[in-house]
C-alpha positions in Angstrom: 70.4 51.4 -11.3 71.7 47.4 -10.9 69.0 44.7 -9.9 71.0 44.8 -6.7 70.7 48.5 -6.0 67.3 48.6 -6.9 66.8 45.6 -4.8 67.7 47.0 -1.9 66.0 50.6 -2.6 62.7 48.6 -2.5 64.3 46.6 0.8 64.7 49.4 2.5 61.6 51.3 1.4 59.5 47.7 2.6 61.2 47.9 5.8 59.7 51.6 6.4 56.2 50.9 5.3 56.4 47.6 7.2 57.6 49.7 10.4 54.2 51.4 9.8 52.1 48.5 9.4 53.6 46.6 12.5 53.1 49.9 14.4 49.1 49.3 13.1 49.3 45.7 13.9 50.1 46.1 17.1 47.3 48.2 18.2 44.8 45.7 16.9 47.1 43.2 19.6 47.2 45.2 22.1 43.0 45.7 22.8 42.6 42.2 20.7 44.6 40.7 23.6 43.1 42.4 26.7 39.2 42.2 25.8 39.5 39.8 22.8 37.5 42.8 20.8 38.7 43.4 16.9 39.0 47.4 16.9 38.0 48.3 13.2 38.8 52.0 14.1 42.8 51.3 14.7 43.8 52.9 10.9 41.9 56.3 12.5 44.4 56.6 15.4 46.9 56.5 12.9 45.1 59.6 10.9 44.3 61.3 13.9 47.5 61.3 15.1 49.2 62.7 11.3 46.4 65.1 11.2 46.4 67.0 14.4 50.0 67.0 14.4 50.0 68.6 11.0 47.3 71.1 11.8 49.1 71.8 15.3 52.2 72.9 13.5 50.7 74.8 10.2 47.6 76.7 11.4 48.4 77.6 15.4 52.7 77.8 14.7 53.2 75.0 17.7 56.8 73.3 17.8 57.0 70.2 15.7 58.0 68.2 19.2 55.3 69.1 21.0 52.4 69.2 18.0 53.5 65.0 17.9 53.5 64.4 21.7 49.9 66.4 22.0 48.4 64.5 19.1 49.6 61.3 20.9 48.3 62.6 23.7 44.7 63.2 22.3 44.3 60.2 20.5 45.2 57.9 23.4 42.1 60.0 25.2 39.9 59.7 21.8 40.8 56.1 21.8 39.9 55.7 25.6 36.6 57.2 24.6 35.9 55.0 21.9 36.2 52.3 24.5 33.3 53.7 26.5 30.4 52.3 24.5 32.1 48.6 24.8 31.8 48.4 28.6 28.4 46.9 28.2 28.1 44.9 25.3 31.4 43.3 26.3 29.7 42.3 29.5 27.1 40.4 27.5 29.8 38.8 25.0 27.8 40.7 22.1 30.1 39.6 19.4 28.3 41.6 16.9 27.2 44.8 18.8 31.4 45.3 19.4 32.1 45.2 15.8 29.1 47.3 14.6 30.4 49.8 17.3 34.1 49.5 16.4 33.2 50.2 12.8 30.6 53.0 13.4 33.8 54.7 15.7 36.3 54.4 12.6 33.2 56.1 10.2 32.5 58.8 12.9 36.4 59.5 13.3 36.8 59.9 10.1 33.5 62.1 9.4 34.9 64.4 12.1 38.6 65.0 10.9 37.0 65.7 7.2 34.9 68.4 8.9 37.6 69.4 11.0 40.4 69.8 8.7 39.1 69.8 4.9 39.7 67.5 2.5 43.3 68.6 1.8 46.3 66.7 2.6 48.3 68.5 5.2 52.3 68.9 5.2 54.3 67.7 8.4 57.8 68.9 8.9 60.7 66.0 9.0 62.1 65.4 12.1 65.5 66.5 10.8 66.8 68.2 7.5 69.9 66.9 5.5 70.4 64.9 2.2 69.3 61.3 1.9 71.8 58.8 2.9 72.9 56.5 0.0 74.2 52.7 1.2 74.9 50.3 -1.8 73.3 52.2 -4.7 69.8 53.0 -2.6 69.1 55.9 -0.7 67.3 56.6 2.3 65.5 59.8 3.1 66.4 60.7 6.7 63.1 60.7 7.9 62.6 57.1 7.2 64.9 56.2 9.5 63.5 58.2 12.1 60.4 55.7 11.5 62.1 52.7 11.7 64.1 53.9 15.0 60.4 55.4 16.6 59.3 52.1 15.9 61.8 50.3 17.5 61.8 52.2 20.2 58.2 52.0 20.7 57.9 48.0 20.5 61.1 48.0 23.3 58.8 50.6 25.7 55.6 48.2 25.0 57.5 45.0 25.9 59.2 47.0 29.0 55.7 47.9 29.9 53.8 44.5 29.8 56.9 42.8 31.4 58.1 45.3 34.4 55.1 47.7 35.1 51.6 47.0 37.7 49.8 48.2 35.4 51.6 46.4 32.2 50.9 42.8 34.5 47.4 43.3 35.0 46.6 43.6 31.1 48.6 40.6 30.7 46.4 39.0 33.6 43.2 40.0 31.6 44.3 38.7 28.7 45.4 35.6 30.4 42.3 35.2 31.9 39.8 38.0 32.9 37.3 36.0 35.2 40.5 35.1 37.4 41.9 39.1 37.1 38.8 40.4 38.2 38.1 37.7 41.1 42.0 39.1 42.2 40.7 43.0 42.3 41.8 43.5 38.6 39.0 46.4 37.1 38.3 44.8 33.2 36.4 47.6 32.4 39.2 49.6 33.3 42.2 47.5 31.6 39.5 47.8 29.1 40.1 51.6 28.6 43.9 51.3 29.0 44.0 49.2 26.3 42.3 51.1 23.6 44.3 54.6 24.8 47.5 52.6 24.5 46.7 51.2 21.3 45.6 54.4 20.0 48.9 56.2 21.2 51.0 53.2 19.4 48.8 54.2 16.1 49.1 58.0 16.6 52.6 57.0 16.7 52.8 55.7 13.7 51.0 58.3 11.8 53.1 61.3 13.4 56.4 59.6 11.9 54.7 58.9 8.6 53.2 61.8 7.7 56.4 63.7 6.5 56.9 60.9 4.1 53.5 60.8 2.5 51.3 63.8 4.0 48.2 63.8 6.1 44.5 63.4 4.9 41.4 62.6 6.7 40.8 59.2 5.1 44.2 57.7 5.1 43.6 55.8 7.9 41.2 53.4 6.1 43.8 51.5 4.1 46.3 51.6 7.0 43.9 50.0 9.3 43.1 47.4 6.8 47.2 46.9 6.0 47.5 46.8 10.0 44.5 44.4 10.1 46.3 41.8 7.9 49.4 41.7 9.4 48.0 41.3 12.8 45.6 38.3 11.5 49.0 37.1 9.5 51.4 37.2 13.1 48.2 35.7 14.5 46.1 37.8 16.3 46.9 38.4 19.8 50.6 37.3 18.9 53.0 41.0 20.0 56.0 39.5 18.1 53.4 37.7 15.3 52.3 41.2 14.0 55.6 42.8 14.1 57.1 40.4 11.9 54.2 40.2 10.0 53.8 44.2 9.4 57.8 44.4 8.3 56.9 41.4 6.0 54.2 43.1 4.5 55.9 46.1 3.8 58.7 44.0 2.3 56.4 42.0 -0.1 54.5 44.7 -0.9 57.2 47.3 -2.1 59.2 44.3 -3.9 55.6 43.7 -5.7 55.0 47.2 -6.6 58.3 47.6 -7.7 59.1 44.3 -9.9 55.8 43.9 -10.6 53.1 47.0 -10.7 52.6 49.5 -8.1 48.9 49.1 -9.4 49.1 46.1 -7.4 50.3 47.9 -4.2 47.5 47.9 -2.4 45.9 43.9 -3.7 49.6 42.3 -2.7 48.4 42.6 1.6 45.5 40.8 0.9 46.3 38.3 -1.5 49.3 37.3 1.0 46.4 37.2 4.0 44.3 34.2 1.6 47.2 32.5 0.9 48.7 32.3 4.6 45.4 31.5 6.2 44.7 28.5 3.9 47.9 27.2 5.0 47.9 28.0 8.7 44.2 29.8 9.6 46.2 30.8 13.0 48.8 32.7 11.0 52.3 32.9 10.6 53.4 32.9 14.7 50.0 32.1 16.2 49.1 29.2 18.2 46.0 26.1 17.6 43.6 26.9 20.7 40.9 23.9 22.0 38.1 24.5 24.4 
């Protein structure tokens, strides 16, 4: 294979990872922006969605389409629930009773699916069978394009739904300012909610399109959540077109590292990028200088 060819191989495989990690990214946006929380138990959502979807289809013989939308389904509702114990301590501005929850969420997620499931990765079915697709000496497995188009597809129905939709508004109004959205009727505590079952549907998401590529297991989302984390804190957090960029770009560097350099490095590259960028601009890449 030419330096070109392989190149673009490892173009097109950063592209799909980076769909991944944007899909990740946004979910730490999405409840960052409405309750200014950091949700440490994003990379879970992404698990639980890969998981039940895999365990829907294998051990109970459910269709492959509706395993995926059920396992959306009940991780937007697990996420919701996560968001319960917040209610409180973001009343108080607790900084460190949110995290300590957050994290103690991701730990019990993950405790759960390992009891649930086993230890074993579990196979997902591709979204459609035929041969990869070869353009310019690389090829493409089919079901990485479904990734990149689900997450396309996903980003235009967020936008759509911040822009055009009541309920889409009011999230924007509590981001904007939540003593103004509640003095207009706006419920925090329940934008609060919403927020943390969207962003747990955008990670199931992510993890239902991934997991015929690389399989499911119970503690996958750790690393995933920590890729997402970066390129949300990279785009600048709170930034919706900050972590998309930043989540393709990660996936970019990160395959063109692993595959120039050493795929031992794979995992290093996302952090390394995240010193470097925040020395030069703490806000990240797309993110704005705030003053009080």
């Amino acid at each position: 294979m030419s330096n070109a060819s392989q190149f673009l191989q490892f173009l097109l495989s950063g592209v799909t990872v980076g769909s991944i990690y944007a899909l990740t990214a946004l979910g730490f946006t999405i409840v960052y922006n409405c309750t200014q929380v950091v949700n440490f138990a994003q990379g879970e959502f992404v698990m639980l969605g890969a998981m039940g979807a895999a365990a829907l289809v294998s051990a109970n013989h459910v269709s492959l389409p509706i395993a995926c939308l059920v396992a959306i389904a009940v991780a937007a509702v697990v996420g919701a629930g996560v968001a319960l114990p917040l209610l409180r301590p973001l009343r108080s501005g607790s900084t460190i009773t949110l995290i300590i929850i957050t994290v103690g969420a991701s730990i019990l997620l993950r405790g759960a699916a390992m009891l649930l499931w086993g230890k074993d990765a579990l196979p997902l079915p591709a979204f459609s069978r035929g041969a990869a697709i070869h353009f310019g000496g690389a090829a493409v497995q089919v079901q990485s394009v479904w990734v990149v188009i689900s997450a396309a597809v996903l980003v235009l129905l967020l936008r759509l739904f911040y822009r055009y939709s009541l309920i889409g508004r009011a999230m924007r109004a509590c981001a904007s300012c939540a003593v103004g959205a509640r003095l207009v009727g706006i419920s925090n505590s329940s934008m609060t909610l919403l927020s943390f079952g969207l962003a747990a549907a955008a990670g199931a998401a992510a993890g239902v399109v991934m997991a015929p590529i690389t399989l499911a297991q119970y503690d996958m989302g750790t690393m995933l959540g920590l890729k997402g984390f970066c390129a949300a804190i990279l785009g600048g957090l709170g930034n919706f077109t900050g972590s998309i960029v930043a989540g393709l770009a990660l996936g970019i560097l990160e395959s063109m590292g692993a595959g120039f350099v050493s795929s031992s490095y794979k995992d290093a590259i996302a952090f390394v990028i995240l010193l470097c960028i925040l020395f030069v601009r703490p806000q990240g890449l797309l993110g704005r200088k705030d003053a009080e």
